[in-house]
C-alpha distance (Angstrom), angle and dihedral (degrees) to the residues before:
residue distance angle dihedral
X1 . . .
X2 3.78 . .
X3 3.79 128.0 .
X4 3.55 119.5 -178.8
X5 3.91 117.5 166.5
X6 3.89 127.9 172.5
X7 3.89 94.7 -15.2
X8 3.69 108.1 -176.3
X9 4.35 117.3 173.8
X10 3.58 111.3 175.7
X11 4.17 129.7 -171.6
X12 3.65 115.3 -153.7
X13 3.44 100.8 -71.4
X14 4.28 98.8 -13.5
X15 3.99 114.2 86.5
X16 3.61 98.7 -144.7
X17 3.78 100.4 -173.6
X18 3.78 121.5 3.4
X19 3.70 142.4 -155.5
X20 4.33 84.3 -27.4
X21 3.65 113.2 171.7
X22 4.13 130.5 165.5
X23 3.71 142.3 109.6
X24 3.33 142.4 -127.8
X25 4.06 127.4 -142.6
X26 3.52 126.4 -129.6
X27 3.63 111.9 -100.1
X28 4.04 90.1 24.9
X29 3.80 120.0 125.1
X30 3.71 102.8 -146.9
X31 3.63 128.6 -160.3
X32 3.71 111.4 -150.3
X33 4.10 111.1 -167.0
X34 3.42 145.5 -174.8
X35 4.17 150.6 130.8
X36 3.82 113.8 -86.9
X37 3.76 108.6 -80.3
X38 3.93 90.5 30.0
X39 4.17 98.3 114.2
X40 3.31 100.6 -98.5
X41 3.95 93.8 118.6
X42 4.00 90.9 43.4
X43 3.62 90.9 47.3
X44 3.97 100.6 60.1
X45 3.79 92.1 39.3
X46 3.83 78.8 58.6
X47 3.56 95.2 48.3
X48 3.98 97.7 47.5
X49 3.71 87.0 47.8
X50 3.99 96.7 -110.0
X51 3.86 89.5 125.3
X52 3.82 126.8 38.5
X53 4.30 106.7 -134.2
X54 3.74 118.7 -122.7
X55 3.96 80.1 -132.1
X56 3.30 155.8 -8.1
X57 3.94 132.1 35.1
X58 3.55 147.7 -68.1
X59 3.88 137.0 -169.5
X60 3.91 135.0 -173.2
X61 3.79 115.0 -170.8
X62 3.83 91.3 -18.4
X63 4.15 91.4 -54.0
X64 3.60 107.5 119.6
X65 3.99 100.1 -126.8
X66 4.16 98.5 -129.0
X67 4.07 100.9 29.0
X68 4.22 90.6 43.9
X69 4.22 98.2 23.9
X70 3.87 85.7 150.7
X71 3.94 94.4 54.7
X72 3.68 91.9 34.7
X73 3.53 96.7 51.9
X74 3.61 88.2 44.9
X75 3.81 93.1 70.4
X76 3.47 90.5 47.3
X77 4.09 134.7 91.5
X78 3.97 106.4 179.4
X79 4.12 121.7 -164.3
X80 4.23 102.2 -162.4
X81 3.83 112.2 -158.6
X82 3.23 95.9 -104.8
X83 3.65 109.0 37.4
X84 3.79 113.0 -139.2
X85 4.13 112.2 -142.4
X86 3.56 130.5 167.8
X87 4.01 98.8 -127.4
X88 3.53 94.6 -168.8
X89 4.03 92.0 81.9
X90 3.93 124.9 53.5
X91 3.60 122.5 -100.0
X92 3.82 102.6 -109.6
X93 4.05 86.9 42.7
X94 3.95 85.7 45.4
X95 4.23 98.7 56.2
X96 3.91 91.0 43.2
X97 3.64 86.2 57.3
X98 3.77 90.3 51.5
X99 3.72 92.3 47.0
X100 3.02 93.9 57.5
X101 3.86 100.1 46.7
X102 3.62 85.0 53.0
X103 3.88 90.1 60.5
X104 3.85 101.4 -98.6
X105 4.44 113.2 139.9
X106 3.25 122.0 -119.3
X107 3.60 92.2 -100.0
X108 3.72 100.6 56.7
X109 3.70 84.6 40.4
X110 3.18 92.5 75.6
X111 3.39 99.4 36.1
X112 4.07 94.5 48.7
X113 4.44 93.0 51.1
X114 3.72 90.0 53.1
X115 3.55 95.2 56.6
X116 3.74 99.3 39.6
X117 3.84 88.3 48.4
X118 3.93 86.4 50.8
X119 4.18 84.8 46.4
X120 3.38 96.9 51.0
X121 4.02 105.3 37.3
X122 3.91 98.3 -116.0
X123 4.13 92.2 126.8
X124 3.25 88.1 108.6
X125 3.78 97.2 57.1
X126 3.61 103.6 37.1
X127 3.05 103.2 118.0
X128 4.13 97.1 38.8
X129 3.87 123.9 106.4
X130 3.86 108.3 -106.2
X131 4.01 92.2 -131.4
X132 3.98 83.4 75.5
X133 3.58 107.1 49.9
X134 3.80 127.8 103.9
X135 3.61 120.1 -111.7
X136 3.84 90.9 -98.6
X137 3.56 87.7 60.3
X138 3.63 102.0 51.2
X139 3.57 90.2 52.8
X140 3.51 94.7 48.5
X141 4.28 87.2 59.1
X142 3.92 86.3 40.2
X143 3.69 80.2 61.1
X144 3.66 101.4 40.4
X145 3.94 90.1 46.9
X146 4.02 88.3 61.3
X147 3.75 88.1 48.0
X148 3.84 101.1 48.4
X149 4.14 103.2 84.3
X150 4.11 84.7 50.0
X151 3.94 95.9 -107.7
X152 3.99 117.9 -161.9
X153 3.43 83.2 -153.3
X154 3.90 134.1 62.3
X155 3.81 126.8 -176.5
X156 4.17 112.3 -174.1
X157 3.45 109.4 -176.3
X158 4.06 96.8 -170.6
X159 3.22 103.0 -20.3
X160 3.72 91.8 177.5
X161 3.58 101.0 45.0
X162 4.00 113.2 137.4
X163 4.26 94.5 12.0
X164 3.33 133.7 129.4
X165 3.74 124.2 -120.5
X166 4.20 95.6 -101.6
X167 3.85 81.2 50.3
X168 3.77 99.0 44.3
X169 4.02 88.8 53.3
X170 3.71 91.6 47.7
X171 4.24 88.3 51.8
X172 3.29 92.0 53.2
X173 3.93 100.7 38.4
X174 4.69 73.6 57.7
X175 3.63 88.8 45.6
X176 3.65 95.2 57.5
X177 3.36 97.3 43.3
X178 3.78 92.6 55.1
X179 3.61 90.7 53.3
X180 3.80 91.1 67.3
X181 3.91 80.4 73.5
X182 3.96 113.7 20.1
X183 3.39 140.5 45.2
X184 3.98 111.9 -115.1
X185 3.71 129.9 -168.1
X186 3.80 99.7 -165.6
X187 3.81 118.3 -164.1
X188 3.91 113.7 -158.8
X189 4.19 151.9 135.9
X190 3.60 95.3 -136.0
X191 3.24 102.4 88.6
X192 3.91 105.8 172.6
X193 4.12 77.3 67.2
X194 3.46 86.7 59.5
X195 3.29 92.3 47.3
X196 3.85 86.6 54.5
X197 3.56 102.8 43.8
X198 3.78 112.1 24.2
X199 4.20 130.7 93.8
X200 3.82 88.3 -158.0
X201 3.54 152.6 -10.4
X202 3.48 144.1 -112.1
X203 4.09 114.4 -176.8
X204 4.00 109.4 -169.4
X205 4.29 127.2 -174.0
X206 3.38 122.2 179.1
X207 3.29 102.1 0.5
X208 4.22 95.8 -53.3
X209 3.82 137.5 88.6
X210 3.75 118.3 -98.9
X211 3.45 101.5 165.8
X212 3.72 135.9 28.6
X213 3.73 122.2 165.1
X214 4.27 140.8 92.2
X215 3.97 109.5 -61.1
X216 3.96 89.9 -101.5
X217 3.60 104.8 44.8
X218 4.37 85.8 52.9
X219 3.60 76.9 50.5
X220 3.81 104.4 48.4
X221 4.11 99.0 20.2
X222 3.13 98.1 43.1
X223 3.82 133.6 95.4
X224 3.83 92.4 -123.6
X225 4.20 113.1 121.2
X226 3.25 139.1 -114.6
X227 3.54 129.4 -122.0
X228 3.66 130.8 -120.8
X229 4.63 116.8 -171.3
X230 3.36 118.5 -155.4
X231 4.25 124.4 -173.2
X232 3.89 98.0 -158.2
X233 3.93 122.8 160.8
X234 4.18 113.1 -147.9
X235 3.81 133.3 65.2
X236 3.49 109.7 -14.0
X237 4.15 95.4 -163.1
X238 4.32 84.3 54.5
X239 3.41 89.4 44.4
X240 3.75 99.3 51.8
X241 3.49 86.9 49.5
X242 3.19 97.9 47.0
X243 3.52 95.9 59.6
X244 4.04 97.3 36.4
X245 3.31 87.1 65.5
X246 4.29 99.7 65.5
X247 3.09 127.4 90.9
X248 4.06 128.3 -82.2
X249 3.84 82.6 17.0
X250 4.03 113.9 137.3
X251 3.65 105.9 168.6
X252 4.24 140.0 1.1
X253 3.22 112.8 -171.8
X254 4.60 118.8 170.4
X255 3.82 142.0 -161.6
X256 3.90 130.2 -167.8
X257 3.94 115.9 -104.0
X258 3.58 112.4 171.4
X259 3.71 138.7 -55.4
X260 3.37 92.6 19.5
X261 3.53 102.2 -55.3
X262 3.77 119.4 132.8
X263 4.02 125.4 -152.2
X264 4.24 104.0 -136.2
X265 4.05 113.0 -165.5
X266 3.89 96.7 -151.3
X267 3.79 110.3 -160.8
X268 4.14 108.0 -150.7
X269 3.83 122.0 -177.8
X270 3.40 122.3 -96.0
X271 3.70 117.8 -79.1
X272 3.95 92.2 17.9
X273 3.90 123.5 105.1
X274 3.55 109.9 -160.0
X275 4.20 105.8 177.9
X276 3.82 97.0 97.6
X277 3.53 90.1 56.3
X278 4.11 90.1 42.3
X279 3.41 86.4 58.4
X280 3.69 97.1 52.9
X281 3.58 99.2 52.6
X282 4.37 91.3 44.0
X283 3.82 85.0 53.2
X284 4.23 93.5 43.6
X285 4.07 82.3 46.1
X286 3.69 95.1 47.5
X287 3.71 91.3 -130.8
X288 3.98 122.4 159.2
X289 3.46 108.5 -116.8
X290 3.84 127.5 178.4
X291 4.16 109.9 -179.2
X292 4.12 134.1 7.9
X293 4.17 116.9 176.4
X294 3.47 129.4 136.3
X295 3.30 124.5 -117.0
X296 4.27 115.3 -143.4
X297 3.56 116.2 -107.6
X298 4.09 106.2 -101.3
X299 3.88 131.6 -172.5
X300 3.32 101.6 -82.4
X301 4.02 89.9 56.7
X302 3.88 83.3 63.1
X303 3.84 94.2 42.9
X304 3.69 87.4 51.9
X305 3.23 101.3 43.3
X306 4.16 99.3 45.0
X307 3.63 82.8 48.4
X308 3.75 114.7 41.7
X309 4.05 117.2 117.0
X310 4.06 94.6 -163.6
């Protein structure tokens, strides 16, 4: 469904995205990561044609997206970030005027806003202006607006940006049902959504692929760590330093609790399991200590890790 080889977009002097290539598979629901500033953005306005590349290539459905923009953009439903309505007309009025900007009759119009009202759960606000609806709302006819000229194709670029948690859950309960019949490339922080929701995963920084895989072998293959928590009560600078110093540890980092104790977040390398030998060196040291487990490695261990500057 998508074919993106050697995409290059450059600004001035800033290379926003560089030498990028994958593809995605019809019927795949694609997670496509990154830090702010990474290319994400760049690379979807690419992709939906709003931005010509400095190089390289990119096809949707087999329509190259800058020689056929009319077929490419055909196949393609795009969410932005921050979904631009005009909330002076009412949201059923609103997505027939879309459909038929986007070349749908009057007929099938009609036809197409009913069912992508009746998709996305906006019967109940049909008939309201857009300038009054919550932020759940709007996103929910930013949504239906990509879906209304029947795209193979859908490209969410935080779709969940601004929501609540009720409203998140009910996104992605929509997202997951429209991934029994379109592909989606789905561009987002939360990443225990992705988790979720997503097939696969592509993890970009600075403009180039460091990861590409299914959320749990990034999680399990990969060379991100595991974590080991520790309640301990005594110095927490000794401590840390203490425990920095064994072997197969990365990272100890503490906060205050209460009477004196200190949480410390030990970061072990992957495959290693480090609490037997914790506990040996808190009992040598005499120091208090109330609770030890290890907490599995998740997706946002890997982001963080692919991604970190320090």
């Amino acid at each position: 469904m998508i074919e993106i080889r050697n995409l290059t977009k450059r600004f001035a002097r800033h290379t926003a995205v560089r030498d990028l290539s994958f593809s995605v598979k019809q019927g795949e629901i694609v997670g496509f990561l990154g830090p702010n500033g990474a290319g994400k953005t760049t690379t979807l306005r690419m992709l939906t044609g709003y931005l010509p590349p400095t190089s390289g290539s990119i096809e949707v459905g087999g329509c190259d997206v800058f020689r056929d923009s009319i077929g490419a953009r055909r196949k393609i439903g795009y969410m932005p970030e921050n979904v631009p309505l005009y909330d002076d007309m009412r949201v059923r009025e609103y997505l027939k005027f879309r459909a038929r900007l986007k070349g749908l009759s009057n007929r099938d119009a009609r036809r197409r806003v009913g069912e992508v009202i009746d998709t996305c759960g906006l019967d109940s606000v049909r008939r309201k202006m857009i300038k009054v609806l919550s932020k759940g709302y709007r996103q929910r006819v930013g949504l239906a607006d990509a879906l209304v000229h029947s795209p193979e194709l859908l490209i969410l670029d935080e779709p969940t940006n601004g929501l609540d948690p009720n409203q998140i859950r009910q996104i992605r309960e929509l997202i997951k049902r429209l991934g029994e019949t379109h592909t989606i490339l789905l561009s987002t922080h939360i990443l225990s959504e992705v988790e979720m929701t997503c097939d696969r995963v592509i993890i970009i920084d600075s403009g180039q692929i460091k990861a590409e895989d299914t959320p749990q072998a990034l999680v399990t293959g990969m060379r991100a760590a595991g974590k080991v928590v520790a309640e301990i009560t005594g110095d927490p600078e000794v401590i840390s330093g203490a425990l920095s110093r064994m072997d197969h540890v990365k990272r100890v980092t503490h906060e205050p609790l209460t009477n004196g104790r200190f949480q410390f977040d030990i970061l072990v390398e992957s495959g290693t399991d480090a609490r037997e030998r914790i506990h040996e060196l808190v009992a040598q040291n005499g120091w208090p200590m109330r609770s030890l487990y290890r907490r599995k490695a998740t997706l946002e261990d890997v982001f963080v890790e692919l991604t970190r500057k320090d």
